[in-house]
MIDOPA-550616 format. One line per field, with one value per residue (C-alpha): residue in one letter; x, y, z. Coordinates in Angstrom, 1 decimal, padded with zeros to 4 digits. Layout:
<nodes>
rest c(a ...)
xx c(X ...)
yy c(Y ...)
zz c(Z ...)
</nodes>
This chain:
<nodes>
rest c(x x x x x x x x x x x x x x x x x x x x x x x x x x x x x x x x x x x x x x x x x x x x x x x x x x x x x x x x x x x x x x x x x x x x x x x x x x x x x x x x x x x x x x x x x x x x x x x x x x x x x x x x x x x x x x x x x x x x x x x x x x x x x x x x x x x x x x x x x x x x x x x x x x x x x x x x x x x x x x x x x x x x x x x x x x x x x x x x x x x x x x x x x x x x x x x x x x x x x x x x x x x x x x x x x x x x x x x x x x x x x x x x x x x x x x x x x x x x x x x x x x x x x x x x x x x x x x x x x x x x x x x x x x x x x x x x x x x x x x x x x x x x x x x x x x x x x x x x x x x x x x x x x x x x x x x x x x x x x x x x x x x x x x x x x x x x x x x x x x x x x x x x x x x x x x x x x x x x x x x x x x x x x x x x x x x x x x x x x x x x x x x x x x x x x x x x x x x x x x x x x x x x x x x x x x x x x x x x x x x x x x x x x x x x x x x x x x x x x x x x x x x x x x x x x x x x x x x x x x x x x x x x x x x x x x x x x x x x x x x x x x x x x x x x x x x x x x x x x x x x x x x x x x x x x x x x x x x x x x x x x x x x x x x x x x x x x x x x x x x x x x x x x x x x x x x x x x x x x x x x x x x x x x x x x x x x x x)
xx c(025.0 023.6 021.7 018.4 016.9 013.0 011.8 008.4 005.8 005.0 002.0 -001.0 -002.2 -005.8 -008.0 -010.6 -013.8 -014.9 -018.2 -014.9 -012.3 -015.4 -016.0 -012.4 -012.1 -015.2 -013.8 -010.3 -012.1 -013.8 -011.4 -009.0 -012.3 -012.4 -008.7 -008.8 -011.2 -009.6 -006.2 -008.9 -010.1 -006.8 -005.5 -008.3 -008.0 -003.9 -004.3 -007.1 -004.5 -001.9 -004.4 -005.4 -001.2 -000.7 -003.8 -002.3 001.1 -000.4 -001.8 001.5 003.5 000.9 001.0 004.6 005.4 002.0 000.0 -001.0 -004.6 -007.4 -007.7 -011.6 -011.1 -009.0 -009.1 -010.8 -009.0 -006.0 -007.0 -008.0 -005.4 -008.1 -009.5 -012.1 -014.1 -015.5 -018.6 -019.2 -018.8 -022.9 -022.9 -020.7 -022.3 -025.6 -024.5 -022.6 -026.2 -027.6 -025.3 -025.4 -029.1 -028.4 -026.3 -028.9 -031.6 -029.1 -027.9 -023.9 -021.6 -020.0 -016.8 -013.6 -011.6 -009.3 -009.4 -011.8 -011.1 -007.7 -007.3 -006.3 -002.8 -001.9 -000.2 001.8 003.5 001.6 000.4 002.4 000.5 -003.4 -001.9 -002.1 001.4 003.6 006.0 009.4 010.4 014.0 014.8 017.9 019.6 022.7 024.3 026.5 023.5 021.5 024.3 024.2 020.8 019.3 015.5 014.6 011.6 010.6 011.1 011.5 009.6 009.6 008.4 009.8 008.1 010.6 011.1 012.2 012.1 009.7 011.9 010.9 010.8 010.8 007.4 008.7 005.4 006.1 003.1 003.1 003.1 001.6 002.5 -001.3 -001.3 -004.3 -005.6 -002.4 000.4 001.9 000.6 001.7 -000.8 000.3 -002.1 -004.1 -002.4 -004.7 -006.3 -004.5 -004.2 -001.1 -000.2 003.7 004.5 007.8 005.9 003.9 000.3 001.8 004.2 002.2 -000.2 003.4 004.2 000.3 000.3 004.0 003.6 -000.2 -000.7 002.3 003.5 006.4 007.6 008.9 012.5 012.8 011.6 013.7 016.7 014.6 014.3 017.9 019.1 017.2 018.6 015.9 017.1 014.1 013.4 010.8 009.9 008.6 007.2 004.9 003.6 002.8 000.7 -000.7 -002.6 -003.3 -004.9 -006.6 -008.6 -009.5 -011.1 -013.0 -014.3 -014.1 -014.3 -016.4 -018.9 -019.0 -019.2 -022.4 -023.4 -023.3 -024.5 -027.5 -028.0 -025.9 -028.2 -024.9 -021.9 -019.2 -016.6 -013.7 -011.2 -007.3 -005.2 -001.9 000.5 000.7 003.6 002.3 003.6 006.5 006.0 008.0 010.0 012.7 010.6 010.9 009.4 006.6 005.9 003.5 000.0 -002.4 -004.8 -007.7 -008.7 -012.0 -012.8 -016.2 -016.8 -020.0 -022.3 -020.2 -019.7 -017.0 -014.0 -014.0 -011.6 -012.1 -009.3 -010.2 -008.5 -010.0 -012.2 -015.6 -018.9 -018.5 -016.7 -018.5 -022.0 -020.6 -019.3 -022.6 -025.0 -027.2 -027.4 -030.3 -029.2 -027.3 -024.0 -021.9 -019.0 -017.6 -018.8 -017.5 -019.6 -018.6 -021.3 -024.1 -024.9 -026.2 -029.0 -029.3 -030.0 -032.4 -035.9 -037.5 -041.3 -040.4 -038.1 -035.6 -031.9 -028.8 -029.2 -026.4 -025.0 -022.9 -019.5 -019.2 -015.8 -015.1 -017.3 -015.4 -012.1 -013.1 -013.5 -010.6 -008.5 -010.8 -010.4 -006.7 -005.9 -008.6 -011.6 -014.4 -016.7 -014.3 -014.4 -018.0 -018.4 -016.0 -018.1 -021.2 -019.9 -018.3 -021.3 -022.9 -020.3 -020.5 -024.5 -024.4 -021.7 -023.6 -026.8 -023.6 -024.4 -028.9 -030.5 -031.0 -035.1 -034.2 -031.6 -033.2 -035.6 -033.2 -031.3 -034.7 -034.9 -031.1 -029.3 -031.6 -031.6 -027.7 -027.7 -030.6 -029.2 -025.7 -027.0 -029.4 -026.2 -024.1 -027.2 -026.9 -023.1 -022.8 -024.6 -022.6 -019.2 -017.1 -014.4 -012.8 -011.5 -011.5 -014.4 -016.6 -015.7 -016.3 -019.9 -020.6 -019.5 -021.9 -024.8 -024.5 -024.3 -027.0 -029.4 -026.5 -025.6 -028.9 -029.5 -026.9 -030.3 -032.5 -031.2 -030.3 -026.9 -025.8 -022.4 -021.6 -018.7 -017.3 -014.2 -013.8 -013.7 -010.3 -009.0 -009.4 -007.5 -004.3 -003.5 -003.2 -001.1 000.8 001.7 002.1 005.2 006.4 006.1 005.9 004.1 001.8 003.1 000.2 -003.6 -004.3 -001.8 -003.6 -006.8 -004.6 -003.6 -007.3 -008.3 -006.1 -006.4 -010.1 -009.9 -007.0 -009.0 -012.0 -010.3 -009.0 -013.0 -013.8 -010.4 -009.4 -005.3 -004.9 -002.3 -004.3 -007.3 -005.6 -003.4 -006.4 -008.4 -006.0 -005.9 -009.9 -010.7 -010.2 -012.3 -015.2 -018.9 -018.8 -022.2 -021.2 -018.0 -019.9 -019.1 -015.8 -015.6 -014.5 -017.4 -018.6 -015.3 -015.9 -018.9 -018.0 -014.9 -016.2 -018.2 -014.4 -012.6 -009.6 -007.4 -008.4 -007.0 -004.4 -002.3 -000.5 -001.7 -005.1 -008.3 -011.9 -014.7 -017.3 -020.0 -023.2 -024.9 -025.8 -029.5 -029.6 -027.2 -026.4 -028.7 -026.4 -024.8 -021.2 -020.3 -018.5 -014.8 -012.9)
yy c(108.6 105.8 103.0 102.2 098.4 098.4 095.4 094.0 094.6 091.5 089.5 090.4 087.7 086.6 086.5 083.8 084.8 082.6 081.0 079.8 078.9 076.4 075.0 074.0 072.7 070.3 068.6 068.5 066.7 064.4 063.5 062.7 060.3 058.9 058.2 056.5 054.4 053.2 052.4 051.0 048.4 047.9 046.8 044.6 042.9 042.5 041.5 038.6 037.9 037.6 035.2 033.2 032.7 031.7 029.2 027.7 027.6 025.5 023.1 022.7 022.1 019.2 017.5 017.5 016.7 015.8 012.6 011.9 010.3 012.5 010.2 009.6 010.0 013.3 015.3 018.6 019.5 019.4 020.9 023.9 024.3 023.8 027.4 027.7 024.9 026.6 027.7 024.4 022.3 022.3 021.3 018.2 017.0 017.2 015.6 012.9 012.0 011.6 009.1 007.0 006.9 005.6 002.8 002.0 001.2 -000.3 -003.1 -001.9 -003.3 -001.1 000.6 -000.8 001.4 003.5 005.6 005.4 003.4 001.9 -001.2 -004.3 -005.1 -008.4 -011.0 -013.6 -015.0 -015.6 -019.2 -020.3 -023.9 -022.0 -021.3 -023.9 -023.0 -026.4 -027.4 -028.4 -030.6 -030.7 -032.9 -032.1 -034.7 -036.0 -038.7 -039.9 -040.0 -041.6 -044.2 -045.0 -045.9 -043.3 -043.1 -039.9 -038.3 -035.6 -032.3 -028.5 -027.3 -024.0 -022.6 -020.2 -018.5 -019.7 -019.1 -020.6 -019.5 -021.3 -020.1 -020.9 -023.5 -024.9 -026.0 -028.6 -029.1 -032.4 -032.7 -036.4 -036.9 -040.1 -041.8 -042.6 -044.7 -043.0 -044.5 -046.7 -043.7 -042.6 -039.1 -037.5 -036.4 -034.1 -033.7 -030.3 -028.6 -027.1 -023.7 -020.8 -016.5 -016.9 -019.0 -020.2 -017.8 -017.8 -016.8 -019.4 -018.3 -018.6 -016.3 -013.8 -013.8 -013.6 -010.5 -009.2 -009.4 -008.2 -004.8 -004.5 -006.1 -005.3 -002.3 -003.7 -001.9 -004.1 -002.6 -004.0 -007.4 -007.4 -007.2 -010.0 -012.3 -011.6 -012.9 -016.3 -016.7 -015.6 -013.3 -011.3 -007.9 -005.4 -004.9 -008.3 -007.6 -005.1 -006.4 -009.9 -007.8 -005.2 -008.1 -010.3 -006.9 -005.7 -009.4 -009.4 -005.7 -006.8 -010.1 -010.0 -006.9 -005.9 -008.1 -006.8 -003.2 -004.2 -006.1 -002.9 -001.0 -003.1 -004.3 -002.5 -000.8 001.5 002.1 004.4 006.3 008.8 009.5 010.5 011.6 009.3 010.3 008.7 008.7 010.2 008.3 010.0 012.1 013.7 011.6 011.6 010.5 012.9 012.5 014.6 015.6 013.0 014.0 013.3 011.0 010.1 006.4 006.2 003.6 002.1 000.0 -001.8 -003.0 -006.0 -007.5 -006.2 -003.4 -001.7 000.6 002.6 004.7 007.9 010.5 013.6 014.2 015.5 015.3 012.6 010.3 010.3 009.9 006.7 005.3 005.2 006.9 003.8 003.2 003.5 003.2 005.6 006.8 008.3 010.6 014.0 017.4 017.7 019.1 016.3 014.4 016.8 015.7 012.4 013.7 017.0 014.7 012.7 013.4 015.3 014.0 010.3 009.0 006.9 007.5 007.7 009.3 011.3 010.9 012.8 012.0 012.8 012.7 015.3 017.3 016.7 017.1 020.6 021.6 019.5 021.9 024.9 023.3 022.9 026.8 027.2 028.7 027.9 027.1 024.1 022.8 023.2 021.2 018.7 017.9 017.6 015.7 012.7 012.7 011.8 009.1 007.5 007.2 005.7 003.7 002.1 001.6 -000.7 -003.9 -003.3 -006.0 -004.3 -003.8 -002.0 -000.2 002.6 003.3 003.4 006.1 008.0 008.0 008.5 010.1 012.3 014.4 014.9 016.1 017.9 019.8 020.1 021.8 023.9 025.1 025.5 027.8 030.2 029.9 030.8 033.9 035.3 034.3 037.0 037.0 034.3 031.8 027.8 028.3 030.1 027.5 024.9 026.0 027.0 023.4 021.9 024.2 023.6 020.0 019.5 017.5 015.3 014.5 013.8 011.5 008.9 008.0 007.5 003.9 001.5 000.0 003.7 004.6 008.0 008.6 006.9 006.3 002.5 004.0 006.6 003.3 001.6 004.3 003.6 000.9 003.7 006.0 003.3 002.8 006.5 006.9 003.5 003.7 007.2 006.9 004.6 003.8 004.5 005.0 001.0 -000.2 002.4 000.4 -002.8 -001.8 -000.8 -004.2 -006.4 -002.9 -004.7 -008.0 -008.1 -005.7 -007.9 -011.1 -009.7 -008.3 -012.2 -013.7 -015.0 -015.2 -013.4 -015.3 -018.0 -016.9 -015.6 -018.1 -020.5 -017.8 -017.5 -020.7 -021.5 -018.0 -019.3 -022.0 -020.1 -018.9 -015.3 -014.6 -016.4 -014.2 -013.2 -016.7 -016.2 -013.0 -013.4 -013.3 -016.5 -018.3 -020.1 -021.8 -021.9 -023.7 -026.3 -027.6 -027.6 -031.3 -030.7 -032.6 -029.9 -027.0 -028.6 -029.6 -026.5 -027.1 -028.5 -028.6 -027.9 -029.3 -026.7 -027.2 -026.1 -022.5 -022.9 -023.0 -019.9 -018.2 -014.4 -012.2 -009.9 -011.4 -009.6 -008.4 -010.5 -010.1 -007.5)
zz c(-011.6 -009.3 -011.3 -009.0 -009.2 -009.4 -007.3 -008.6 -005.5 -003.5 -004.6 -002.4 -000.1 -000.7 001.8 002.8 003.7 007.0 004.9 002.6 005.0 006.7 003.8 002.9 006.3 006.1 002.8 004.4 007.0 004.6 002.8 006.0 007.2 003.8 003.8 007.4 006.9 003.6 005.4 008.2 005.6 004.1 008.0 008.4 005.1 005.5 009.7 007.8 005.6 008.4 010.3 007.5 006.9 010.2 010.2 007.1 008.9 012.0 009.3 007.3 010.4 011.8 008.3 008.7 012.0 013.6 013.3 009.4 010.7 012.3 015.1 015.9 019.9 019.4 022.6 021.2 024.6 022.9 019.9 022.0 023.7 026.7 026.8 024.4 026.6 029.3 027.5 025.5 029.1 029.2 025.6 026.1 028.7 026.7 023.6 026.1 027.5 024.2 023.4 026.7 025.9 022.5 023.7 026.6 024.0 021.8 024.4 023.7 025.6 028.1 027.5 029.3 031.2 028.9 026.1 023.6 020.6 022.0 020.7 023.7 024.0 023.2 026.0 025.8 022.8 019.5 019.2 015.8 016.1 015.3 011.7 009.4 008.0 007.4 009.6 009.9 013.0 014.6 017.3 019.3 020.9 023.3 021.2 024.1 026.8 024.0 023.6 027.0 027.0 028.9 029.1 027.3 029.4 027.1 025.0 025.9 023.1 021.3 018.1 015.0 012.2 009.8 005.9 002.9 -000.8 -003.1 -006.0 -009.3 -011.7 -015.8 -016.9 -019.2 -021.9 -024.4 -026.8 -028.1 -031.8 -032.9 -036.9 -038.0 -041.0 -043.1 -046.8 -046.9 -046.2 -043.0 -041.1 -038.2 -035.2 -033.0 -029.5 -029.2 -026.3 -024.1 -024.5 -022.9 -023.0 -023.6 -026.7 -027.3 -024.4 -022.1 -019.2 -017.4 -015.9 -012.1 -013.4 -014.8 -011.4 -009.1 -011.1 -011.0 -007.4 -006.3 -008.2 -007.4 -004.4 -002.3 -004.3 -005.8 -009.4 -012.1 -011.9 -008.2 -009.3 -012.2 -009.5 -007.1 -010.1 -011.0 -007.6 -007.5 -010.9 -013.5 -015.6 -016.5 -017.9 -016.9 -020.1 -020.9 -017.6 -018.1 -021.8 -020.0 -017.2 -019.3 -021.6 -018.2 -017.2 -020.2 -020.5 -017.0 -017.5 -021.0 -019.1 -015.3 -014.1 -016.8 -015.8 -012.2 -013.0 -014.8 -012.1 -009.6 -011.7 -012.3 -008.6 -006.1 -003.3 -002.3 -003.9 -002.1 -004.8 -004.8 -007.4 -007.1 -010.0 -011.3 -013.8 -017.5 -019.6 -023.4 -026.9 -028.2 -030.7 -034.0 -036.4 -033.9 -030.5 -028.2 -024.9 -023.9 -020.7 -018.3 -018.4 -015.8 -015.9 -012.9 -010.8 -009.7 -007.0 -006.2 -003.7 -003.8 -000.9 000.9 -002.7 -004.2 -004.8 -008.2 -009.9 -013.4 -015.2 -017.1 -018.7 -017.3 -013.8 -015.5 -015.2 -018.4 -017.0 -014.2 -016.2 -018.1 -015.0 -013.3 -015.5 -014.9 -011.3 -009.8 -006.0 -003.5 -004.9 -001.4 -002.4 -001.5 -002.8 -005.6 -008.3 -011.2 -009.5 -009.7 -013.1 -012.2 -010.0 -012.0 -015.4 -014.7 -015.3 -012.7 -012.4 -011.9 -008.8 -010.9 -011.0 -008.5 -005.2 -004.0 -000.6 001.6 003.6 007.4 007.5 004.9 006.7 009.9 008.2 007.7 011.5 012.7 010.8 011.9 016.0 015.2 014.3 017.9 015.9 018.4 016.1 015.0 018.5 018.8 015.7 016.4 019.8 017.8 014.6 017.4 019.3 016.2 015.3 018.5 018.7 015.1 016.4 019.5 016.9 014.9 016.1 016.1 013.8 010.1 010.9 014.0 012.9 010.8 014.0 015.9 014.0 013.8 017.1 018.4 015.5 013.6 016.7 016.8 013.3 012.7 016.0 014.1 010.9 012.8 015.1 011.7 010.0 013.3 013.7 010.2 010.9 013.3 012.3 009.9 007.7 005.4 007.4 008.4 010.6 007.7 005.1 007.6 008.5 004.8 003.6 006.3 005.2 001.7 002.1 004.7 002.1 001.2 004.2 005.9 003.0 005.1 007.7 004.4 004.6 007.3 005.3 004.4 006.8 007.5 005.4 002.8 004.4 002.6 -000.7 000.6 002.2 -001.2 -002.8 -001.0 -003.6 -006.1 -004.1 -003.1 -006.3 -007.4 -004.7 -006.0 -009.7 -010.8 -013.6 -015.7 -018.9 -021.4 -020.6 -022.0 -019.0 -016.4 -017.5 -017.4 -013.5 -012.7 -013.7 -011.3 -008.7 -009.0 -008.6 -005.9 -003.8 -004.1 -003.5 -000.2 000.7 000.6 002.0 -001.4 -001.7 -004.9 -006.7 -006.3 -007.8 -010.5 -011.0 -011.5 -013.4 -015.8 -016.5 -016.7 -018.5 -022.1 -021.7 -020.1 -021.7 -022.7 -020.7 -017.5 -016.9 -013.4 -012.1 -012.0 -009.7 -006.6 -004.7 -007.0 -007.2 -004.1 -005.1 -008.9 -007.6 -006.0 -009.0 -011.1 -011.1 -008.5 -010.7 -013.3 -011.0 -009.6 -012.9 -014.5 -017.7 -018.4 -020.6 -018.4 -018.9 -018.0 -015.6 -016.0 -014.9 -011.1 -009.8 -009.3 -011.0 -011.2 -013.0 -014.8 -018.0 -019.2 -022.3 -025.1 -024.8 -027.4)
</nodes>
């Protein structure tokens, strides 16, 4: 008997009507068009990516092995590689006649052969007899021909910048004590010594000023004078250091500087400021100390008309800090874009024309299309071209008298920017993506109110450059010193950051001024601290006895206010 297997029947196959099979093929369709043109956007957002990668590459490899300065005669030749210049050719030779003519009604001098900006090389040897250094005369002679009675007919004579260390010295103080016989019995007078900041102290006031300056002034931490002093013999620590700076510093800020932060604030017609973090070392914490990790606190630097050089420590970059630093002035405050600023001209009251006036920065502005003209956007050239044709027309306008000055800018400069921003708006338009270019024209078109602001006023620059130069000090001294020991010694250093800055803006030598400061402070009237700032000192000085100044440890006898003296008076002392 033969088993037989039953197969089951093959399915039947079903059939698509044409009206069906269409449709299925149009949404195949659509969804193959939807998916390309996703993978097209995802292509165009990675190959954005890609470009924006490589633009930040080009900048990262000029920071590290380019030049560190944006140079102000920078060939935008270079920058573009010398391609992207055809089409602006007409433009330069536009913005190039605009700035002859400027120069023509200016009366500037005409450029020397050379490239713009170079400074002249010196010739010859440097005449070491035009200082008023001392000097220290060796005669070289010929014993046997001056034995013989030979007539000497002259000298070769040459010169040496030659150096010798003042080193230090002990300030020996004897106080006399006198035996006064008073109501029949014998009692002993000792002489008042004379007033000082720093009572029964180890330190002398040239001391403290030596050590003010080295570490301020030239950069110099305390651990690497501590190994200076060491070597000429002094054996001192930077600890004591810092606590002999930290209260020089703190009583220069309460007095001093104090006063001439109210001054600008009350008088200053332009005040130029930036800010740049440093690091503070916290208090140690928990019953066994531990060290916490350094926080990070901000220096804001403002430097004020042709007067003076300020600096202000705060523990956060906000709006706050930056309403109690100049919530009162009434002037124009330049700075960069950053929004902490807004408040000022946001708060005040809007129906009356009182309060601070913000002010834009050029160069921040043209920092933005170097980088764009360095990665060859041609919008960065373009703007590069018009941003130093600006420059130099303000530039020729440099040397105009003050009343003539602001016409002149009407007349010569105006034009250059208002062409700028009006190239920026339609650039802007037409230029796509996320790149240097865009944020370059967006940061010029958001800023065009600030930065027209700068021909509002004759004295207002184009940038404020001299407030980033002023901030050197402090990043000098965060490469040197790492860290700030405590926020009262940041305000300590931004104190004598202040008054050596200033002393240098009117050719002062700082440990001399603070050397006699020091001395004269304790003895001055708490509302005439003004006097004393180094824009004052001079004349102040002169109406001081010299043999006052010049012993190491005296009384003063104070002089009276001057004719006319400053208007602002300082706060009392803490």
């Amino acid at each position: 008997m033969v088993n037989s297997v039953s197969t089951p029947p093959a399915p039947a196959r079903a059939t698509l009507s044409a009206e069906e099979a269409s449709r299925l093929i149009t949404a195949l369709q659509s969804e193959l068009v939807g998916m390309k043109a996703e993978m097209g956007a995802k292509m165009a957002s990675l190959e954005e990516t890609i470009a924006n990668l490589a633009q930040e590459n080009t900048l990262l490899k000029r920071r590290l092995f380019g030049n560190k300065t944006e140079r102000s005669h920078t060939s935008e030749a270079q920058l573009a590689l010398g391609d992207l210049l055809a089409a602006e050719s007409q433009l330069q030779k536009e913005l190039d006649a605009a700035v002859a003519k400027a120069k023509e009604e200016a009366g500037a001098e005409p450029e020397r052969p050379g490239a713009p900006g170079e400074r002249a090389k010196p010739k010859g040897r440097r005449d070491l007899f035009a200082s008023n250094l001392p000097r220290s005369l060796v005669e070289i002679l010929d014993e046997e021909l001056e034995g013989k009675g030979c007539r000497r007919i002259g000298f070769e004579e040459s010169k040496q910048l030659m150096f010798r260390r003042g080193g230090f010295w002990v300030l020996v103080k004897r106080v006399a004590k006198y035996e006064v016989i008073e109501d029949g019995s014998p009692t002993v007078v000792t002489v008042p010594s004379p007033e000082t900041l720093f009572p029964r102290a180890l330190l002398h006031t040239s001391t403290v000023a030596h050590l003010m300056v080295s570490k301020f002034g030239i950069g110099v931490p305390h651990y690497r004078l501590e190994r200076e002093l060491a070597d000429q013999g002094v054996p001192l620590d930077r600890g004591t250091m810092g606590r002999y700076v930290e209260h020089a510093g703190n009583t220069l800020g309460a007095t001093i500087v104090q006063a001439m932060w109210a001054d600008a604030i009350a008088n200053a017609q332009v005040i130029s400021t930036d800010a740049t973090g440093a690091l503070i070392q916290p208090e140690k914490v928990g019953p066994k100390g531990l060290a916490q990790a350094c926080k990070k606190g901000h220096f804001f630097t403002a430097v004020v008309d042709c007067d003076a050089v300020l600096f202000a420590y705060v523990e956060h970059h906000s709006s706050a800090s930056v309403k109690q630093l100049f919530g009162g002035f009434g002037g124009y405050l330049q700075a960069d874009a950053s929004n902490v600023y807004d408040a000022l001209e946001h708060g005040r009251p809007q129906d009356t024309d009182e309060g601070v006036t913000l002010v834009g920065c050029f160069a921040h502005l043209r920092r933005y299309f170097f980088e764009a003209a360095i990665c060859r956007h041609p919008a960065g050239v373009q703007g590069l071209m018009r941003i130093r044709a600006i420059y130099a027309a303000d530039q020729a306008l440099s040397r105009a008298p003050e009343t003539e000055r602001k016409a002149l800018r009407e007349q010569h400069v105006r034009p250059l920017a208002t062409g700028f921003f009006d190239w920026a708006r339609g650039a802007r338009l037409g230029t796509q993506g996320r790149n240097l270019a865009t944020k370059a024209l967006g940061y010029a078109v958001n800023q065009e109110a600030e930065l027209m602001r700068v021909l509002d006023d004759a004295k207002l620059p184009l940038d404020n450059t001299r407030s980033e130069r002023a901030l050197r000090k402090i990043v000098v001294g965060r490469k040197a010193w790492m860290f700030y020991g405590s926020d009262t010694h940041a305000e300590a250093a931004a104190a004598i950051f202040s008054v050596i800055a200033s002393c240098r803006l009117h050719r002062l030598d700082p440990f001399v001024y603070l050397e006699e400061i020091l001395r004269v402070l304790p003895y001055w009237p708490r509302d005439r601290y003004l006097e004393l700032a180094p824009k004052y000192w001079q004349a102040t000085r002169g109406r001081l006895k010299p043999e006052e100044l010049a012993a190491p440890l005296s009384a003063f006898q104070i002089p009276p206010p001057a004719p006319v003296p400053p208007a602002v008076a300082s706060p009392s002392a803490s």
